[in-house]
C-alpha positions in Angstrom: 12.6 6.0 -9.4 10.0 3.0 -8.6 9.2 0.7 -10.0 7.6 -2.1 -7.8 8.0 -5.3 -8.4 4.9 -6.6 -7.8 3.5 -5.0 -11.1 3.8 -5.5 -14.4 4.7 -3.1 -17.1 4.6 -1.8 -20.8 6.8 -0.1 -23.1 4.2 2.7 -23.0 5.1 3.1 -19.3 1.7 1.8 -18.1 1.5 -0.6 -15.0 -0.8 -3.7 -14.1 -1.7 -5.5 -10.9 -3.4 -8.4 -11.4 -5.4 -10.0 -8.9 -7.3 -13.0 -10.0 -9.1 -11.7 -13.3 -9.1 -8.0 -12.3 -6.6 -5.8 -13.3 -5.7 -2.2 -11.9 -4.1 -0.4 -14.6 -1.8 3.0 -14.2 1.0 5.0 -15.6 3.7 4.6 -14.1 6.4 6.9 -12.1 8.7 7.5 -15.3 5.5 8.4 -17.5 3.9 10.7 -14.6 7.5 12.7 -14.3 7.6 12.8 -18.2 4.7 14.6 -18.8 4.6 17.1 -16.0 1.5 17.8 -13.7 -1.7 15.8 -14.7 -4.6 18.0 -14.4 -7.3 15.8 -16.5 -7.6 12.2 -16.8 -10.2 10.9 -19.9 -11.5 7.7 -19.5 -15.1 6.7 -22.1 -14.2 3.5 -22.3 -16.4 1.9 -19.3 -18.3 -0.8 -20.3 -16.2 -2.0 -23.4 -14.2 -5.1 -24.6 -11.2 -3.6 -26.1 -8.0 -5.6 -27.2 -4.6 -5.3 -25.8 -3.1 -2.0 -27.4 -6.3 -0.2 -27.6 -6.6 3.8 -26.9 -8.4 3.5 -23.1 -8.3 6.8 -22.5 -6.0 10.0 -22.2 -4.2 11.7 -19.8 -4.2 15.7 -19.7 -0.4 17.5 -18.9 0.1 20.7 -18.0 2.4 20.1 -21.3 0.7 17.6 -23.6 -2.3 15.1 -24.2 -1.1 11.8 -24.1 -3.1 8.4 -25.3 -3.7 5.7 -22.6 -3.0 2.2 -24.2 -4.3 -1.0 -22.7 -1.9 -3.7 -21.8 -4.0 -6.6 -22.4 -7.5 -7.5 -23.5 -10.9 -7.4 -21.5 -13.5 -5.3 -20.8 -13.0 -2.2 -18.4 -14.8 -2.5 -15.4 -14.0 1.0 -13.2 -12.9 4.5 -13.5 -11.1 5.8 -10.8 -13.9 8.0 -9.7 -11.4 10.2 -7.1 -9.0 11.7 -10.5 -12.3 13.7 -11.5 -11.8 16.0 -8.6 -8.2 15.1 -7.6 -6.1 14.6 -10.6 -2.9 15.2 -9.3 -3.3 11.9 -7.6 -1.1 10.6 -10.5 1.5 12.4 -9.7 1.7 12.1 -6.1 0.9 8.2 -5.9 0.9 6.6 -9.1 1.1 2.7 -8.1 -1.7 3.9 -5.6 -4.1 6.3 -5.3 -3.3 7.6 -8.5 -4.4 4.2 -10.3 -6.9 4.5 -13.8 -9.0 1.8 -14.2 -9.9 -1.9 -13.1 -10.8 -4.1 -16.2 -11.5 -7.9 -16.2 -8.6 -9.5 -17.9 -9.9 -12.5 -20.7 -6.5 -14.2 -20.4 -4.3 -13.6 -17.1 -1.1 -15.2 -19.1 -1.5 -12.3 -21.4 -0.3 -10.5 -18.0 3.0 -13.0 -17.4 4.0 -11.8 -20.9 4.7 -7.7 -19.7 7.5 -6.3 -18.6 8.7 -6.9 -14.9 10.4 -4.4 -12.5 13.5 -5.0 -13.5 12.9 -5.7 -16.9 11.0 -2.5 -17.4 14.1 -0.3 -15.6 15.9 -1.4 -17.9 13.8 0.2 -20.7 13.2 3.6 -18.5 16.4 3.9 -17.3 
């Protein structure tokens, strides 16, 4: 699996990249593979402040529903418009064209404190 190491990660197998005060936020490869083909992604949270741990959204499995947690605090700026019609994006590029959301980060430390690469292999396996 990848896990590239210019992310950040969180025991609920979402990813970041931050750059500056905007963050792109995904699931990652591991969480994508768990739940099978993604054929809805839910996202009503455009517009809001929410702190780090808060439901963003969910993601639709053939399989299951599964909550979207955010890894840090700030207000989400962006849906990935292209996972209306193309949700299988996720699956087929997760740390790319498959990203969620972009949200404006209020503290980018809070970022330093995820997971990295190696740190979140280690938890996937």
């Amino acid at each position: 699996m990848n896990f590239p190491s210019d992310l950040r990660y969180t025991k609920d197998h979402e990813w970041v990249k931050l750059e500056s005060t905007t963050a792109t936020i995904g699931i990652t490869e591991f969480a994508q593979r768990e739940l099978g083909d993604i054929v809805y992604v839910e996202v009503e949270t455009v517009g809001k402040t929410l702190e780090a741990g808060a439901v963003f959204g969910t993601v639709e499995a053939v399989k299951t529903v599964s909550d979207l947690f955010l890894p840090v605090s700030g207000t989400i700026n962006e849906l990935n418009a292209a996972l209306g019609n193309a949700p299988e994006l996720v699956n087929n590029d997760p740390y790319g064209e498959g990203w969620m959301i972009k949200m404006t980060v209020n503290n980018v430390d809070d970022v330093k404190t995820l997971l990295d690469a190696a740190g979140y292999e280690a938890l996937a396996g």
